[in-house]
C-alpha positions in Angstrom: 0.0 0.0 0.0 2.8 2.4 -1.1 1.1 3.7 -3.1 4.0 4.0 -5.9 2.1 2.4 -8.3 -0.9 5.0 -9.0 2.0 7.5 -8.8 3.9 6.7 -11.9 0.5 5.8 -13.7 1.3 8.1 -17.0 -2.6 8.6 -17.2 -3.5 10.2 -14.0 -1.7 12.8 -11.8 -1.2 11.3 -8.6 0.7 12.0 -5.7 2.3 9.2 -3.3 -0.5 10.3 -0.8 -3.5 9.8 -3.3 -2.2 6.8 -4.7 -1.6 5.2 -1.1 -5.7 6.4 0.0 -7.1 5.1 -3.5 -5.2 1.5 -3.3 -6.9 1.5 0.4 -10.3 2.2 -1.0 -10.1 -0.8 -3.7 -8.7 -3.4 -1.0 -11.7 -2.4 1.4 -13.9 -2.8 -1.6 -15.1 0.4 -2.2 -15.5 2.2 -6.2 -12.1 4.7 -6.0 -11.8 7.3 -9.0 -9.0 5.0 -10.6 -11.1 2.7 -11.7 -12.6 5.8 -13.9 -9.5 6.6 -15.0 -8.2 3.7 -15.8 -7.0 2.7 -19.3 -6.3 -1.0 -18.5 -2.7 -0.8 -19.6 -1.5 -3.1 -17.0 1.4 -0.5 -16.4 0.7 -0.9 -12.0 1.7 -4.8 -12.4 5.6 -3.7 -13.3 5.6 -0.4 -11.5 4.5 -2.6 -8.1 8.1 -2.7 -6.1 6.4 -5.6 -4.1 4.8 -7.6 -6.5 1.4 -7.2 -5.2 0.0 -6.7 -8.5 -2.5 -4.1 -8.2 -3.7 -4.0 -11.5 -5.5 -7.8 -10.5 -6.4 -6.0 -7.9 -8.4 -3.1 -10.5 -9.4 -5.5 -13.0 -11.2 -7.2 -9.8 -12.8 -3.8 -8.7 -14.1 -3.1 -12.6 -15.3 -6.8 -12.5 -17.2 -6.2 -9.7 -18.3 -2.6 -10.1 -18.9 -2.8 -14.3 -16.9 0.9 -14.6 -15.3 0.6 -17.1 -17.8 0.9 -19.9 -16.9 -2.5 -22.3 -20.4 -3.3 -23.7 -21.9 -6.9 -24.8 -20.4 -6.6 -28.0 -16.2 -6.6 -26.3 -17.5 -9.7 -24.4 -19.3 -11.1 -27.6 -15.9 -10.8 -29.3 -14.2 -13.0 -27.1 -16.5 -16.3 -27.0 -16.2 -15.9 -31.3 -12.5 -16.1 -30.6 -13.3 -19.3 -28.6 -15.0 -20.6 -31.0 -13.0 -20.1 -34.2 -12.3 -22.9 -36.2 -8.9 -24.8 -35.0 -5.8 -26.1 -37.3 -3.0 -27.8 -36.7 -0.1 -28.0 -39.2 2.3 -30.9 -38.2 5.2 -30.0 -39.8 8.6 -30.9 -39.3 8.2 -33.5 -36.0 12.2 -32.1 -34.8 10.8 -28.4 -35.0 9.0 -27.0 -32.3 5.3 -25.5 -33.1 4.4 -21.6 -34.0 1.3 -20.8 -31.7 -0.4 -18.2 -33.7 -3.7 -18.4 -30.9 -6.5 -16.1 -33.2 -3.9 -13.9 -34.9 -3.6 -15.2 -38.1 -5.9 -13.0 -39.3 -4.5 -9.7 -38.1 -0.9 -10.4 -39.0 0.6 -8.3 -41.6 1.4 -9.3 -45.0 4.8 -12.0 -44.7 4.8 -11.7 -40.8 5.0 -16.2 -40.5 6.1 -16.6 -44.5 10.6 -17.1 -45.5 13.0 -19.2 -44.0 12.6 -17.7 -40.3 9.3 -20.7 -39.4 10.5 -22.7 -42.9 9.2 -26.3 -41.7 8.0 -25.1 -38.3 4.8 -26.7 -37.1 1.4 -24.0 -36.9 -1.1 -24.3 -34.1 -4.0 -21.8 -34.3 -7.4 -20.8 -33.5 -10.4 -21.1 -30.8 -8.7 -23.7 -28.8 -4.8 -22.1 -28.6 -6.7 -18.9 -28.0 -5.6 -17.9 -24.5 -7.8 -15.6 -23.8 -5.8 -13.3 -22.0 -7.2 -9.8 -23.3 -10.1 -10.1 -21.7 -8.1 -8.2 -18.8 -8.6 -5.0 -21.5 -12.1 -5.3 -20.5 -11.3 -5.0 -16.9 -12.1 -8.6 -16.3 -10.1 -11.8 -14.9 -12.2 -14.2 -13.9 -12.6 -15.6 -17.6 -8.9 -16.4 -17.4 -9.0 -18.2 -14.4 -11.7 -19.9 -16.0 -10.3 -20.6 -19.0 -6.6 -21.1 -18.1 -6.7 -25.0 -17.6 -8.6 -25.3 -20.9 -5.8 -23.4 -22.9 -2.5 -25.1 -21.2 -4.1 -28.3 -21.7 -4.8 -27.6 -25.4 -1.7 -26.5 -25.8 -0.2 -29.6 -24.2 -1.7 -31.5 -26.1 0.6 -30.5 -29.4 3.1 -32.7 -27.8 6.1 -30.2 -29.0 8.2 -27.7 -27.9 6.3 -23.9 -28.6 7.0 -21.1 -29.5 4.4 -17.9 -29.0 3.7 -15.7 -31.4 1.2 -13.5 -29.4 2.7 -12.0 -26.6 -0.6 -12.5 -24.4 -0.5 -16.1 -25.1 3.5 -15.9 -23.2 2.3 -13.9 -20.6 -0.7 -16.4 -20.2 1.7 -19.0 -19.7 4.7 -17.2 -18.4 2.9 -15.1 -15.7 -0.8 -15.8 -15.1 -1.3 -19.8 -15.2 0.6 -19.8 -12.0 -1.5 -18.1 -10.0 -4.3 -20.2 -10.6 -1.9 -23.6 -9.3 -1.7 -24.8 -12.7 1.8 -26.1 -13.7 2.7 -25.6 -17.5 3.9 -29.1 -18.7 6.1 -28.3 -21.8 8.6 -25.9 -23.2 8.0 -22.7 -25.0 9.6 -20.0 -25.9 9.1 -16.3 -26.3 9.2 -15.2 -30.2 11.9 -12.8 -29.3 14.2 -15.5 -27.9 13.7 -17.6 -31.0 14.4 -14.7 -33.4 17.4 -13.8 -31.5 18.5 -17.9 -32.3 17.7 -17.4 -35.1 19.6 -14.5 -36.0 22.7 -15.0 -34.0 22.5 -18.8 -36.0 22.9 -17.3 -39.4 25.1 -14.0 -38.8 26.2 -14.7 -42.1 22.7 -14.0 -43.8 22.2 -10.6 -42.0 22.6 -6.9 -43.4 22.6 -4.3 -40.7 19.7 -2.2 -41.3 21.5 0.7 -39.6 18.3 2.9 -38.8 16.8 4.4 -36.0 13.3 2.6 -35.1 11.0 3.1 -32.1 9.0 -0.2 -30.5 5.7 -0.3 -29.2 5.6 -2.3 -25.8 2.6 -4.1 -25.6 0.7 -3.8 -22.2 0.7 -7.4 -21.6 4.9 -7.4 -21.8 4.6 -5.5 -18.0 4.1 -9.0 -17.0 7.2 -10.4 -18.2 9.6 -6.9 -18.7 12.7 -9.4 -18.7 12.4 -10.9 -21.7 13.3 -7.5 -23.8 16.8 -8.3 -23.2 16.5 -10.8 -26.9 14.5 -8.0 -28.1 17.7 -5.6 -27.2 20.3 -8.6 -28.7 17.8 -8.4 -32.0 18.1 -5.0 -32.4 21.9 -5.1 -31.9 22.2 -8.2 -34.5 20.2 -6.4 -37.0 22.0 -3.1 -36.9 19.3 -0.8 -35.5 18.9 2.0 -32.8 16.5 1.7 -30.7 15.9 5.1 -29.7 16.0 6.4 -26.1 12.4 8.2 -25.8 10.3 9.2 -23.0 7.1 6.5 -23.6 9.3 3.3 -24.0 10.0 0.4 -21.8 8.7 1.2 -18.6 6.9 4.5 -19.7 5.5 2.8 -22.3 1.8 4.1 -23.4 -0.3 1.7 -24.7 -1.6 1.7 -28.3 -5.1 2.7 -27.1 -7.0 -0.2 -29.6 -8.9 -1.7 -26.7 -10.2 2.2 -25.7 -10.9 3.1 -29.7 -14.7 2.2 -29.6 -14.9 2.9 -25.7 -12.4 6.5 -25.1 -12.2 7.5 -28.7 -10.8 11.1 -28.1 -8.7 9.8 -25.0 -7.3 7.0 -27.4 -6.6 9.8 -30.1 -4.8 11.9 -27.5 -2.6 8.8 -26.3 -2.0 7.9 -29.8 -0.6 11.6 -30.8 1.8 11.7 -27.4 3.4 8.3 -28.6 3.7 8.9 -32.1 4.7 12.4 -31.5 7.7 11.6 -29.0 8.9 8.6 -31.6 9.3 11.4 -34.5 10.5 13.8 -32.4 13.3 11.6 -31.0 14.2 10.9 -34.8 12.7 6.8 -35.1 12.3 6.4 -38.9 10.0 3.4 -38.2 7.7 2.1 -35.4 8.4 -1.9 -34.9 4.9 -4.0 -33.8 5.4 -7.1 -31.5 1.2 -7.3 -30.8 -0.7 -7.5 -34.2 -3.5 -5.2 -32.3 -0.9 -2.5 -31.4 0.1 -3.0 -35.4 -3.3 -2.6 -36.4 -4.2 0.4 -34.0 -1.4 2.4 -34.6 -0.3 1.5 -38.3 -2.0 4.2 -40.3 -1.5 7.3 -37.4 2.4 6.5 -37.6 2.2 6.0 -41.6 0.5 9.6 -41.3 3.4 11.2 -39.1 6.2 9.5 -41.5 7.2 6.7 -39.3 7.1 3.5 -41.4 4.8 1.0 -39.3 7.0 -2.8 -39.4 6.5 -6.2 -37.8 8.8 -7.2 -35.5 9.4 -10.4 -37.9 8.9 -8.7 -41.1 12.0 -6.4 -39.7 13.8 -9.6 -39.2 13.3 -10.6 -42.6 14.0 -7.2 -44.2 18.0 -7.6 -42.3 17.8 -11.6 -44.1 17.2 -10.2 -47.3 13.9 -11.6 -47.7 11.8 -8.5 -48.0 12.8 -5.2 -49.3 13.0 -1.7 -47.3 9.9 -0.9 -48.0 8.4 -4.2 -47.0 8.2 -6.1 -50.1 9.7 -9.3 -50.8 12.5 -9.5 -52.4 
């Protein structure tokens, strides 16, 4: 009860004093004014210098309450994803499997395609959808719900995995645990397989020698530590990775959960982001969450930042794709 987490909150304008009284109100189960103002960015989780993890702690509160304004259709939304229709593609048996959970759709243009997943095994759909988001709604209790249904599905490949979505790590990495579940197999973060990847066939790689900016996804505050690959990618590819205010920890989210909800205050968030990344001289903004690429392609395409997959960047320093994203 510190109250250090509502103070760095970049959305609000709290002091240690108002953050300490408001985290007091939510424990003792009363409505505070965060839960008005809150964006759902999960940005309390890393600030939390005790691990207490307040932001289970608001999701609980909007749960309870219904604050934060997500309507039938955001809940709708997520038992489609449940239900979509789901593929596995075998591949090679010595590979491990790509877990796309419902993103296929949303990936941009090349994201899975050259010699990065060449044989790699393909799991996707309703039941590798983890399900995770829903926290963007202000709600938890579908995960702990659902989280035996998605580690068991997932077991069930019989291989070694490798997330594509970061939500589906974080699931896994971060959340599963707290429910008592144990994850029974191996998996891997899409950063540290890109960075094997990479540092396994220096001999393929052009430095790209630009300066980029990255957008954090909210869901990475659960698992901060695993930017270190993301830092060794960047250094095998040959690009800067520009110091900025809103990065790593002050990273603001995309705002694509809040479009249909905040509209203005998503617009507002957007322009501070994309603002600071031209301003600190990024000639492109890199996408690890396909929503974050969708949300924020065309406002950075608008302010001259080129918008680029975190794989499709990969491929560009392989040769496989072009500058300008096309293949080669």
């Amino acid at each position: 009860m510190c109250g250090e987490c509502l103070e760095k909150c970049l959305y609000v304008d709290y002091d240690l004093e108002r953050g300490k009284s408001e985290i007091k109100a939510l424990i003792a189960g009363e409505a505070a004014p965060i839960l008005d103002a809150c964006v759902l960015c999960c940005g309390c989780r890393e600030y939390c210098p005790t691990g207490a993890d307040p932001f289970d702690l608001i999701c609980r509160m909007e749960e309870k309450t219904g604050i934060f304004p997500a309507g039938p259709g955001e809940f709708a939304w997520f038992e489609d994803m449940m239900e979509l229709p789901s593929e596995v593609i075998p591949g090679d048996p010595d590979r491990p499997i790509l877990s796309l959970c419902f993103t296929e759709p949303w990936l941009p243009a090349g994201a899975i395609d050259g010699d990065l997943f060449k044989g790699m095994g393909i799991a996707k759909g309703g039941k590798y959808f983890c399900i995770f988001g829903y926290v963007h709604t202000g709600r938890v209790g579908p995960l702990e719900q659902n989280a035996r249904r998605f580690i068991d599905n997932v077991a069930d490949l019989g291989r070694d995995i490798v997330f594509l979505h970061d939500e589906c790590y974080t699931m896994t990495h971060a959340k599963v645990g707290e429910y008592g579940i144990t994850v029974p197999f191996n998996y891997k973060h899409i950063f540290e397989y890109l960075r094997d990847y990479l540092r396994d066939n220096r001999s393929r790689v052009t430095r790209l020698e630009r300066p980029i900016a990255y957008q954090r996804p909210c869901s990475s505050r659960f698992t901060p530590e695993k930017e270190i690959f993301l830092d060794e990618i960047f250094d095998l590819i040959g690009v800067d990775r520009i110091e900025r205010e809103y990065d790593r920890e002050q990273s603001l989210c995309c705002t694509g959960p809040l479009l249909d909800i905040y509209p203005e205050r998503a617009a507002e968030i957007q322009k501070k982001n994309i603002d600071d990344a031209v301003a600190s001289g990024a000639t492109a903004l890199i996408n690890l969450c396909p929503g974050c690429d969708r949300a924020l392609k065309n406002p950075a395409a608008e302010a001259g930042l080129q918008p680029i997959y975190i794989t499709n960047l990969c491929r560009m320093a392989l040769g496989e794709l072009a500058s300008d994203g096309s293949e080669c």
